[in-house]
N, C-alpha and C positions, 0 to 999 in steps of 0.2 A: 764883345757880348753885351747887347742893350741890357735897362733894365727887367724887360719883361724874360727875356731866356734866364738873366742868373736867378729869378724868381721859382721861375718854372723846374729850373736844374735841383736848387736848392729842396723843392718840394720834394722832388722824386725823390732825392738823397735821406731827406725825414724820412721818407715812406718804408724805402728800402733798409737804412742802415739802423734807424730809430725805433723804429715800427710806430710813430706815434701820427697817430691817424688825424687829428684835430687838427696839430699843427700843421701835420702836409696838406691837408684840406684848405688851410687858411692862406697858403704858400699859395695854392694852384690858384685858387680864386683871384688872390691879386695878380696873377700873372696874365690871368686871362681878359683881368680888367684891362691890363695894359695891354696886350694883345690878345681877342678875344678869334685870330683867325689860327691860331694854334690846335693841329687837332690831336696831335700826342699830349696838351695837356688837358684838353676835352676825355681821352682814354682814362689817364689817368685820375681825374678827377673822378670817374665812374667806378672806380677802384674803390673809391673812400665810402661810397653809399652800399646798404645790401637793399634797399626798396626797388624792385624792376625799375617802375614805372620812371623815376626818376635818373638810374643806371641806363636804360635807354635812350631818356631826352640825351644825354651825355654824349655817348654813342650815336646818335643819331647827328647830334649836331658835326663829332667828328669826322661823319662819312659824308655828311655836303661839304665839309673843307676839304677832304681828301677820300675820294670813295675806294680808293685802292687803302687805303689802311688796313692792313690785315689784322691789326691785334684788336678793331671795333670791328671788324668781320666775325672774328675767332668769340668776342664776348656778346656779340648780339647773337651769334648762333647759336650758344650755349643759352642764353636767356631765352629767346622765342623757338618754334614748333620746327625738329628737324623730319625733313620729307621722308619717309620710306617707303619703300617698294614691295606690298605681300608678296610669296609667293605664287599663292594660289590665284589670283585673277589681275595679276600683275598693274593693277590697280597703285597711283599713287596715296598714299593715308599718310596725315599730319596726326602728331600727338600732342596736342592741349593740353599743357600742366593746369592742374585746378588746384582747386584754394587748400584742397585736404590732399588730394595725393589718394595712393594707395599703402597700405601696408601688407607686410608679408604673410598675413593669411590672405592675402586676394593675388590671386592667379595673375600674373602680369600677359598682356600676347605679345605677339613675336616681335612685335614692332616697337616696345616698349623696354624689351631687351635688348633688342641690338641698341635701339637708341642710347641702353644705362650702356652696353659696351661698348659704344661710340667714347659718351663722355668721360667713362674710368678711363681709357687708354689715351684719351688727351689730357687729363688729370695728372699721369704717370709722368708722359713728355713735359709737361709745364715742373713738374718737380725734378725732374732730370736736370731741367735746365737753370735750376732755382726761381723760378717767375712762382713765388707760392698765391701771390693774389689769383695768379689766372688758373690755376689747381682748384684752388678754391670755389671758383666762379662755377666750372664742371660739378663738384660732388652738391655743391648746393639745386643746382640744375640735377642730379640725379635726383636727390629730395624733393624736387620738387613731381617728380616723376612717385617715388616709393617714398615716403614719409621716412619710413625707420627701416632704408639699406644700411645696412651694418657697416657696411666698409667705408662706405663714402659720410654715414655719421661720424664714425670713428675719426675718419680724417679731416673730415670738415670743423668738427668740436675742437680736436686738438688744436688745430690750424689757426682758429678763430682766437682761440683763447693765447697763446703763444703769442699773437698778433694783437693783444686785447681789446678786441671785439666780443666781449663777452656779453653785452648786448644781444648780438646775433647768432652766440651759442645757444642762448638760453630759448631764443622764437624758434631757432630748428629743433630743438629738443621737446620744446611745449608744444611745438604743431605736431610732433609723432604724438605725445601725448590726448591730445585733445582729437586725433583721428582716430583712436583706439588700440594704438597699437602694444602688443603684447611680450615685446622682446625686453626681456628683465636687464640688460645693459644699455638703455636706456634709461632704464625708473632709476638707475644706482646714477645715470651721469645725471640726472633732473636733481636727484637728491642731494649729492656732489655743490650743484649749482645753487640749489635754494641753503643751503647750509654755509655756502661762502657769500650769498646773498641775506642774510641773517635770519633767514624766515623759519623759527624751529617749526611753527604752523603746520607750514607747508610741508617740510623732512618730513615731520609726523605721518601727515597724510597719504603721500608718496612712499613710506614704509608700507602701510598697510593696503596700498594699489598694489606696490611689488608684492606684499605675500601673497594675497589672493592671485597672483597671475596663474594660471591651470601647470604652464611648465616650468614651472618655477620651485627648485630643490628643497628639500626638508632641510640642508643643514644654513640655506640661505634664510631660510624664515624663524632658527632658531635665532640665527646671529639678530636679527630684525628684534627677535624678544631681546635677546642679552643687550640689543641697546637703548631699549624704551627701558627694562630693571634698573640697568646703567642712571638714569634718570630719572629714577623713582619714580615709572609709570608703570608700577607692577599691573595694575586692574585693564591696562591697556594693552601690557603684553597679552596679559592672558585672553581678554576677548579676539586680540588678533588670530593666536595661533586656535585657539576652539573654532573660529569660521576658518581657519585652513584645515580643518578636518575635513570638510566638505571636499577638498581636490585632494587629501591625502590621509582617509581616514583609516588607510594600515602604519602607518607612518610611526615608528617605534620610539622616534627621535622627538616629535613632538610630544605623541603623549609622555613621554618621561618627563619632556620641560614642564608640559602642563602641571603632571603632579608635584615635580620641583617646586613651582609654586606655591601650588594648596601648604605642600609640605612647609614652606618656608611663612605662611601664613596659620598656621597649628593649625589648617584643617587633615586631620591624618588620615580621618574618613576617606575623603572624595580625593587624597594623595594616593592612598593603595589602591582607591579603583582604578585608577590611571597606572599605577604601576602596574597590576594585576595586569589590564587590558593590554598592555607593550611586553609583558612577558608570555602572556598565551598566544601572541602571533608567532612566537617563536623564540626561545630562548640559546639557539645556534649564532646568531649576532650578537656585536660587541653590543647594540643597546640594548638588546633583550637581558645582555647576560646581567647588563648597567640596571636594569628594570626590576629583574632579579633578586638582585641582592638589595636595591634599597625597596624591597617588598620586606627583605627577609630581616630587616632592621625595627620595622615596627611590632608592638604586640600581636602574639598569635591574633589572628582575623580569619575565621573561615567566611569562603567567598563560594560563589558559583564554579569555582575552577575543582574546590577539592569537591565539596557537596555533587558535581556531576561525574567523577571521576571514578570509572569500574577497576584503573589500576589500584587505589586506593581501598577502594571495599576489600578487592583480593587482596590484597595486601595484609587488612585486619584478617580475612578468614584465613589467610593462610597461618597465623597463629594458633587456630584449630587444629591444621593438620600437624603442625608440629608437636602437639600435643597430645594429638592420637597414637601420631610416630614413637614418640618415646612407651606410650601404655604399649604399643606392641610390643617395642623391644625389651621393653620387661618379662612381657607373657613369654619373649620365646627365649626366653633364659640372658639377657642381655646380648642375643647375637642374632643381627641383622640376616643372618643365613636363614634363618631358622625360620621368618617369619611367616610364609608360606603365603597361596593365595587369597587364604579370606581374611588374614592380617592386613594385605595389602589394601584389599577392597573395602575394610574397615575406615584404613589411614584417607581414602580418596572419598568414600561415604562422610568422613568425619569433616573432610574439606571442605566439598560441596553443601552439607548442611548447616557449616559455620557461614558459607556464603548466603545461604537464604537468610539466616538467622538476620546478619548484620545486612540484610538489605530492609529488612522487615524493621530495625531497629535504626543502628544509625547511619545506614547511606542510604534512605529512599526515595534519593533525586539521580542515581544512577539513570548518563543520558548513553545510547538511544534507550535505555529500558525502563523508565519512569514513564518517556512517551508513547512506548508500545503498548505498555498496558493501561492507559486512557489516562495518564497522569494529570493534572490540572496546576499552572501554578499558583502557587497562592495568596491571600489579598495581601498588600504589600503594609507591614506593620514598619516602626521604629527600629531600626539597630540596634542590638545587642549591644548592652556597655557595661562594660567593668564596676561595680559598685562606687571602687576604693578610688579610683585615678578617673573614672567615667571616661573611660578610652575606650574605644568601641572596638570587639570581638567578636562579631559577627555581623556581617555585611546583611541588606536586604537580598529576598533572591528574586530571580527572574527566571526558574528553569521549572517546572513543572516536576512536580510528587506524587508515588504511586500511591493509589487510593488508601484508604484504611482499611478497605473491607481485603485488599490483596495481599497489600502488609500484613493481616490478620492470618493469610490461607498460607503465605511462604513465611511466615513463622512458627506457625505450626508443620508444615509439613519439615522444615528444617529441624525440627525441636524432634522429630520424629526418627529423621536419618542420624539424627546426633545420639539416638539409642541406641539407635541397630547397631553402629560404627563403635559403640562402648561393647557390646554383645561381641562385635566378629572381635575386635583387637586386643579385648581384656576378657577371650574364651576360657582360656586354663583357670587362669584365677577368680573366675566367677563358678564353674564348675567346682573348685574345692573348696571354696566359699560354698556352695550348697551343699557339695558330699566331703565334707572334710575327712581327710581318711588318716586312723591315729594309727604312729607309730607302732613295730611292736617291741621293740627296744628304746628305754633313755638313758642314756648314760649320766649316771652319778658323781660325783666329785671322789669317791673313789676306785669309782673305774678307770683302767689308763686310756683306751679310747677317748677319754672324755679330754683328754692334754694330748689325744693325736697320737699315741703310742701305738 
């Protein structure tokens, strides 16, 4: 074996066992020096580069030493435009890798497919057989077709890096980037790479690309806050996730983080709005229930939620009727038997006119019914705060209030049915209240009757 083969041998041997690129490059070169009519080391040398242009010269020069070379066949095919055949006008069409590629929101055609299925299943045979540089050649060549295919990044990234070529992980991942593309494993492997690259800059920025991605998960863009907090970039979480509201403004998970925030900042104000808002989406979920309860931790705060709320007004008026309930059961001698129909209609008069009462007084933002009868809402003052701790007790509203002059007419008409409803269910005892009818016997302290004799 000349000097130029153990050169040549040697190289491959780095390439393959070592994986250290520099050195095998430096191997092949002088071997080539010494014989430059070698075209397996021309192949190989084309190995060490990922720039086409130059991966070609390589290639090229091996196929005028040996045109039958199959493995500068198999890498130049993979690099330039493979032929296909439409179905429909059976037309031959060449597909042109460009500078940007496409990504997966753009429609690939048929010719562009079969071509990625071409080079995945040559990708598959090169890893069967362990040859991972010529694997590699394929998924990068799919890339070069679809920016951010998923399979063939995945494979190419790891591959590259494994191989440390991490150089050429980072141009395949920033050219999906820099085409647009929208696949959130991606932003996490760019991020990955700028953070072992020491660029916190960059992480940052690439955080807040991935959260705004449109499909991109609520619990993926908390973790994005928990690690800018992590860093004491509270003011940066929180502007992150307030523009994720925009692609996920029912999202129960953020607004909770959001008011976490406020809350961890003593704003407890604009913390319960947030909490508020994540529980009125629904408090059947574990964040709502989460939402919930750290509502229920701060000082009472009426909000829009109770202030529109007819469960709530019933609620007060039904106090009324239980109060009428009992005056019956008094009139009918303490027995609910007795009470008869206009007791009954008493106890339901006394309901309903405690509902008007406390509509007219203190719920008169009951919603839909403040807005049926031309409610208006009102101009927007300062929050209610506590004298003593100046902790705010009442939120601004935003829901519209039934007039004055309405509130006026169902508090009097309620004031009205609250008589009639005293008349029907406390009838006996207003009757002997007017006719008191006296005894015609008392018994005395020495009468036995008077000890139950």
């Amino acid at each position: 074996m000349n000097e130029a083969q153990a050169l040549f041998h040697e190289g491959v041997m780095v390439l393959r066992e070592r994986k250290d690129v520099a050195e095998g490059r430096r191997l092949l070169i002088e071997a080539l020096r010494a014989d430059p009519n070698n075209d397996m080391a021309w192949v190989w040398l084309a190995r060490t580069t990922r720039q086409p242009e130059k991966r070609l010269e390589c290639l090229d020069r091996a196929l005028r030493l040996n045109p039958t070379n199959q493995h500068a066949i198999d890498m130049k095919a993979a690099i330039q435009p493979i032929p296909a055949t439409t179905g429909a006008d059976n037309q031959t069409t060449h597909h042109q890798p460009t500078a940007s590629g496409k990504t997966l929101a753009h429609k690939l055609t048929a010719a562009e497919e079969r071509q990625i299925a071409v080079l995945l299943k040559k990708a598959d045979h090169y890893v069967d057989t362990g040859d991972t540089e010529s694997a590699i050649e394929q998924w990068v060549s799919v890339l070069h077709i679809q920016v951010d295919h998923e399979e063939a990044m995945r494979q190419a990234v790891s591959q590259l890096a494994r191989l440390k070529y991490l150089d050429d992980a980072r141009e395949l991942v920033w050219r999906a980037l820099d085409a647009g593309t929208t696949h959130p494993s991606i932003y996490l492997t760019a991020i990955d790479i700028a953070r072992r690259d020491g660029t916190p800059g960059e992480v940052d920025d690439l955080r807040e690309r991935l959260a705004q991605l449109p499909d991109i998960d609520e619990q993926t863009i908390v973790n994005i806050a928990n690690q800018f907090m992590a860093e004491d970039q509270v003011m940066r979480a929180q502007e992150m996730l307030e523009a994720a509201l925009d692609n996920h403004p029912n999202s129960q998970l953020i607004l909770t983080k959001i008011g976490d925030i406020y809350r961890d900042l003593d704003d407890e104000h604009t913390a319960s709005r947030y909490y508020d808002q994540a529980a009125r989406i629904g408090a059947g979920t574990k964040a709502g229930r989460e939402a919930d309860k750290k509502l229920a931790e701060f000082a009472p705060l009426l909000t829009d939620r109770e202030r529109g709320s007819l469960v709530l007004a019933w609620r007060e008026a039904a106090g009324f009727g239980l109060i009428f309930l009992f005056l019956a059961w008094q009139d009918a001698g303490l027995d609910l038997l007795r009470l008869g129909p206009g007791r009954w209609a008493g106890v339901l008069m006394g309901l309903f006119g405690g509902y008007l009462l406390v509509t007219a007084t203190s719920s008169p933002q009951q919603q839909p019914l403040a807005r049926w009868l031309g409610g208006h809402v009102p101009d927007h003052t300062a929050p209610a705060r506590e004298r003593t701790t100046n902790r705010v007790i009442e939120d601004i509203t935003e829901i519209p209030i039934i007039p004055r002059a309405a509130r006026f007419i169902l508090g009097a008409v309620g004031a009205v049915l609250l008589g009639l409803a005293v008349w029907l269910v406390f009838g006996m005892a207003i009757q002997l209240l007017l006719n008191p009818i006296t005894p015609t016997s008392i018994p005395t302290f020495n009468d036995p009757l008077f000890y139950g004799f």
